[in-house]
N, C-alpha and C positions, 0 to 999 in steps of 0.2 A: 473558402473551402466549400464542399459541396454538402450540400443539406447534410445527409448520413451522418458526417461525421463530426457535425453539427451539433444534432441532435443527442447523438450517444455522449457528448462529451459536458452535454447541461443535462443531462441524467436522464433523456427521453430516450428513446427507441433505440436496441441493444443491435438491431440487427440494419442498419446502415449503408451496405453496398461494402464495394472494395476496398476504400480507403480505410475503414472501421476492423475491417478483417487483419487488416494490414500492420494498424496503431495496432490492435491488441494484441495479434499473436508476437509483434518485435518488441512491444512494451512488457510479456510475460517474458520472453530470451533476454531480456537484461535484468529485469529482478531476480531471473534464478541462477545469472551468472553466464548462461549458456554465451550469451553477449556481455562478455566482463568490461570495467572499464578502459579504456583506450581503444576497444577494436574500430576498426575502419569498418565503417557499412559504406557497401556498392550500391548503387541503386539498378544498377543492367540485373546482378545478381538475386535483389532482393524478388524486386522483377520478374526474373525467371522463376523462383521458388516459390511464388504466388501465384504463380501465371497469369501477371495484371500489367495493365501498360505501366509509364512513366508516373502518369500523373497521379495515380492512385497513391503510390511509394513517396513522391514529393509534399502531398498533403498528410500521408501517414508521421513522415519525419517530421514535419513543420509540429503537428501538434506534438510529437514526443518532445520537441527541441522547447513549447512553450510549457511543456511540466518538467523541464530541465533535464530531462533524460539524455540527452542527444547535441550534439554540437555540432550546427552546420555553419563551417570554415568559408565563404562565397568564393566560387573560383579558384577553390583548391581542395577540401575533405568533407566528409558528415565520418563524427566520431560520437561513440558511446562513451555521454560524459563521465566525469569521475564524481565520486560521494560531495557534495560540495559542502562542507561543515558549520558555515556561514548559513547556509539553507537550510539546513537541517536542523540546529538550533531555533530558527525563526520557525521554520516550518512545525519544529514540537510543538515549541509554545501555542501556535495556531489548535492545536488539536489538541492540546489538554484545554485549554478553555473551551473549546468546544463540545466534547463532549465530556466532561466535567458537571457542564450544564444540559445535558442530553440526560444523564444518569439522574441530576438533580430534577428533570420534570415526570420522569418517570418515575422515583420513587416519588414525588409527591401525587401522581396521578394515580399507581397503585394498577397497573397495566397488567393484569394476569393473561391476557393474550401473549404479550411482548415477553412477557417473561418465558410464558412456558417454551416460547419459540428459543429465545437464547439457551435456555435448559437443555433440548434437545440437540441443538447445535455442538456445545458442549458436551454431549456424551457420546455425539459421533466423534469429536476431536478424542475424546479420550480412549478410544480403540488404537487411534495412531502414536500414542505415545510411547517414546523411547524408537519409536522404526524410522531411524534418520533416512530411509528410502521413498516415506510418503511425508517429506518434509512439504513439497510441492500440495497438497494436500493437504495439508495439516493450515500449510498457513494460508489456504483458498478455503477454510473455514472460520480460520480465525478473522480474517476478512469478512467475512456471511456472519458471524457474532457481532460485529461493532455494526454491521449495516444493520444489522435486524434492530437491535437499538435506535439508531438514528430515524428509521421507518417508525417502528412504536412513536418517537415522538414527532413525528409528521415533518421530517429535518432531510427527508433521502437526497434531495437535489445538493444541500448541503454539505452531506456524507461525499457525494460525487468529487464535488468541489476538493472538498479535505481526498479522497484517493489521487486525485492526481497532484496534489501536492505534496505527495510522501514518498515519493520514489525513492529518493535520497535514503531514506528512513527505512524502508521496505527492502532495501539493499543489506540496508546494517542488518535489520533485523534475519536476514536468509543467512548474515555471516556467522551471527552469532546461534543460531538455530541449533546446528550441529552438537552443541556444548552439552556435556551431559548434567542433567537435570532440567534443561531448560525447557522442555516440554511440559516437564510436571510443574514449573514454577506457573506459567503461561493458564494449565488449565488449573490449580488452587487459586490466580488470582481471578477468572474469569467467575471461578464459583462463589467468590467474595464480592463481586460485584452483585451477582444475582442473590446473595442470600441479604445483601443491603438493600435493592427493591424490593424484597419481598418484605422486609420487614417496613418499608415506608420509610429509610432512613435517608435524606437528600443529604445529608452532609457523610455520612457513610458512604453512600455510594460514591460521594465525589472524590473521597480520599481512596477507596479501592481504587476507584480509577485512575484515579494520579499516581497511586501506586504501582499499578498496573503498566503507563504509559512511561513513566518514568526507568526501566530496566535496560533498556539498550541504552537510552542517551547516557546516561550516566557508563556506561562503559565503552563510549566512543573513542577517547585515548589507546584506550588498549587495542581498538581494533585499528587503529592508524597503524600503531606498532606492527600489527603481526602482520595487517596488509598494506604496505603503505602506497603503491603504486595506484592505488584504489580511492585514493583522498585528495581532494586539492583544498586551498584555501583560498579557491575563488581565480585562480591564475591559470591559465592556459595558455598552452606554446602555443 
């Protein structure tokens, strides 16, 4: 792949060339649904609505296809893959141990930088609550709260790492967003985690956080149910 998007994808430089422009803005249209799963991506099309050649679009796809977003079929389709449940599971697990232990250095470090930065972050989210129209919003802060974390404890390339392993996850959580209350649960747990750094609590914080991360999976059944065309168990036509 070419440097660019290289770089943007081990947590360097945001701003990459075409192929970079390309992964992000088709990697944001499938987290918000805009690209649900099963649709057919073109590439003549994608192409034209970027106004970039081939190659840009075929390195853009290749890397969403290695964060399992995308499924390129050789010599026949590239499709926006489905929630894969098998990976999602693995993929939790990956990230509650992760920052689990991200919560647990920080309150033992005692970060009043780190903290006041999540504090703030959290009080912009909390203007958006309950306006399922800045859901898009809501959860590109909730995003900028767990990074600011991982930054505090000197982990960002790390953080990088864990986003593009949560597509899967990042799906569930855009389906289940809409739910009413679920905004206010989102930002009372985020303020639980910050009131356990503040006070130095490492095993507080770790259970907020597990608490915290633990809300969608635990009602991943039910979203099979209500979407099921949206799920696979790892099988593809």
């Amino acid at each position: 792949m070419q440097q660019g998007l290289t770089k943007t994808r081990s947590g360097g430089s945001k701003t990459g060339g075409a192929p970079d422009r390309v992964y992000r803005q088709l990697r944001e249209r499938i987290l918000n649904f805009d690209l649900p799963p099963g649709a057919s991506l073109s590439r003549n099309e994608i192409a034209e609505k970027y106004g970039v050649s081939q190659a840009p679009v075929r390195e853009a796809l290749q890397a969403l296809e290695e964060d399992g977003l995308v499924l390129i079929i050789p010599q026949s389709r590239t499709l926006v893959s489905q929630i894969d449940v098998k990976q999602l599971y693995e993929n939790q697990f990956l990230r509650v141990a992760l920052e689990c232990e991200v919560v647990r250095r920080l309150a033992d470090a005692r970060q009043t930088e780190t903290i006041d930065r999540a504090r703030t972050i959290l009080r912009m989210q909390s203007t958006l609550e309950g306006q399922i129209n800045k859901m898009d919003l809501f959860n590109e802060l909730d995003r900028s709260f767990h990074a600011a974390l991982f930054e505090g404890a000197g982990m960002s390339r790390i953080n990088e790492m864990v986003r593009r392993k949560m597509g899967h996850l990042a799906r569930c959580q855009r389906l289940e967003l809409p739910v009413e209350g679920k905004m206010k649960t989102i930002l009372q747990q985020h303020a639980r985690v910050i009131e356990e750094l503040e006070a130095g609590d490492a095993q507080g914080a770790a259970a907020a956080m597990n608490e915290h991360l633990s809300g969608t999976i635990s009602r991943v059944e039910k979203l099979r149910e209500e979407f099921p065309d949206y799920f696979t168990d790892g099988k593809y036509p």
